[in-house]
C-alpha positions in Angstrom: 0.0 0.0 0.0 1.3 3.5 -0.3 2.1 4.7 2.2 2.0 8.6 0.8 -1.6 9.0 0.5 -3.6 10.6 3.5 -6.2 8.1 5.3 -9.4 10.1 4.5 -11.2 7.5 6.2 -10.7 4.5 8.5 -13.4 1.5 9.9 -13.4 -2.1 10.7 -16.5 -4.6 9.5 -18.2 -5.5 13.1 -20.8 -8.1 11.7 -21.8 -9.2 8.8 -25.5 -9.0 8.1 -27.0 -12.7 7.0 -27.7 -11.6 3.8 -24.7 -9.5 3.6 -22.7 -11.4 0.8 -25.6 -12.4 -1.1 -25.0 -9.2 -3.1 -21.4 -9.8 -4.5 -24.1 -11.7 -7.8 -25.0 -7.9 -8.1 -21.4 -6.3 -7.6 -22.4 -4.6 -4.4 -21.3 -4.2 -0.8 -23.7 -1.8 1.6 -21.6 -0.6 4.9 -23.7 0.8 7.9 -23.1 1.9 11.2 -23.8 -0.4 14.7 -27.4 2.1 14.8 -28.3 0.5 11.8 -32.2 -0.3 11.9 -33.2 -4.0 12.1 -35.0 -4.1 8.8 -31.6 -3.5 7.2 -28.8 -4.9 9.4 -29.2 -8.5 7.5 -28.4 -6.6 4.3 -25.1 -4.8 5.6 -21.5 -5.0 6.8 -22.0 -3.5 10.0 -18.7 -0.9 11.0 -18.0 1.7 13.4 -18.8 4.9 12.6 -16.2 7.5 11.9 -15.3 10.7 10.8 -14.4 11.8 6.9 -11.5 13.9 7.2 -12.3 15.2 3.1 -14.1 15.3 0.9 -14.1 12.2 -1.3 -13.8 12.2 -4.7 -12.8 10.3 -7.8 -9.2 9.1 -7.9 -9.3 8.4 -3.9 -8.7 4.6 -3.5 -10.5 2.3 -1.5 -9.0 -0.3 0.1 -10.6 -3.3 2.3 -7.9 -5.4 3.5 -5.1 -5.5 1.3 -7.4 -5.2 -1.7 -7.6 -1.9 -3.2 -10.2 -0.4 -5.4 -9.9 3.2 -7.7 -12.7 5.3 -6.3 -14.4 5.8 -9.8 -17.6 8.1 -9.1 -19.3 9.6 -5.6 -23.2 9.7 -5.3 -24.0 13.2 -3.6 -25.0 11.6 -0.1 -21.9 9.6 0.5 -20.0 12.3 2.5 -23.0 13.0 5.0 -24.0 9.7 4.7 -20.6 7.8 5.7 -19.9 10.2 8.5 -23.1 10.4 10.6 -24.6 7.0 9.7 -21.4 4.7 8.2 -24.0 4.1 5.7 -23.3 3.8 2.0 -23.4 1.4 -0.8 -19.9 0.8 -2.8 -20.7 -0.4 -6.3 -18.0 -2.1 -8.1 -18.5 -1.6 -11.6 -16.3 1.5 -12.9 -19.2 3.8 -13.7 -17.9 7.3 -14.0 -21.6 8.8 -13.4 -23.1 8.4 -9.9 -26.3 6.8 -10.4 -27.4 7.2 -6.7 -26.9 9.5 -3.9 -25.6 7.5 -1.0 -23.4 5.2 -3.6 -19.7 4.9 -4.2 -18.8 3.3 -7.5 -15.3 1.7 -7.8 -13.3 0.3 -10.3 -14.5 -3.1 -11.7 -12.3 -5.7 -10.2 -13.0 -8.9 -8.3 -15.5 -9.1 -5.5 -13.7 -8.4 -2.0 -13.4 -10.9 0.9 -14.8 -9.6 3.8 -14.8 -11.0 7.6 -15.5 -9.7 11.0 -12.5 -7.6 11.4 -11.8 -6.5 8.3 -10.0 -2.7 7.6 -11.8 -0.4 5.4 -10.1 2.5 4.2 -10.5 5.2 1.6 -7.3 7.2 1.1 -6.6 10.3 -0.8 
């Protein structure tokens, strides 16, 4: 990883909802907060949530693990979203043109693995 770029944002994956992974077939990953409600905790990667130090943009890299993703497009929401909730759906599929608010869209590459424990950055 380099070790250059500033940590814009930093989390750990608490608990993985049941039905969690069942949306790799679609290319997506939703991330929420512990205060996530019960109708949606099965659907999420529960984290902690934490503050964005800036704003996020294209170019920023994502980085689960020691996988690292090219932040391609920002939905308008994600900012707000991540910090006060830890609530945002990462797409990975390339798109250059946010089609929703509380999305991030990252390069197309293959499917993260994701545990309890997990590291989730986004560095700029």
């Amino acid at each position: 990883m380099d070790q250059t770029k500033t940590v814009v944002f930093t989390t750990q994956v608490n608990e993985i909802g049941t039905e969690a992974k069942d949306f790799a077939s679609i290319n997506m990953m939703i991330f929420f907060g512990d205060e996530a409600p019960a109708a949606l905790r099965s659907s999420c990667y529960l984290i902690n949530v934490a503050s964005v130090q800036q704003t996020i943009k294209p170019g920023m890299t994502l980085v689960i693990d020691q996988q690292a993703y090219r932040i391609t497009a920002v939905g308008g929401e994600v900012q707000t979203n991540l910090s006060n909730l830890g609530h945002i759906s990462v797409v990975f599929n390339g798109a250059t043109t946010p089609e929703l608010a509380g999305t991030m869209y990252v390069e197309a590459k293959d499917y993260p693995k994701v545990g309890v424990g997990s590291q989730v950055k986004i560095l700029g």
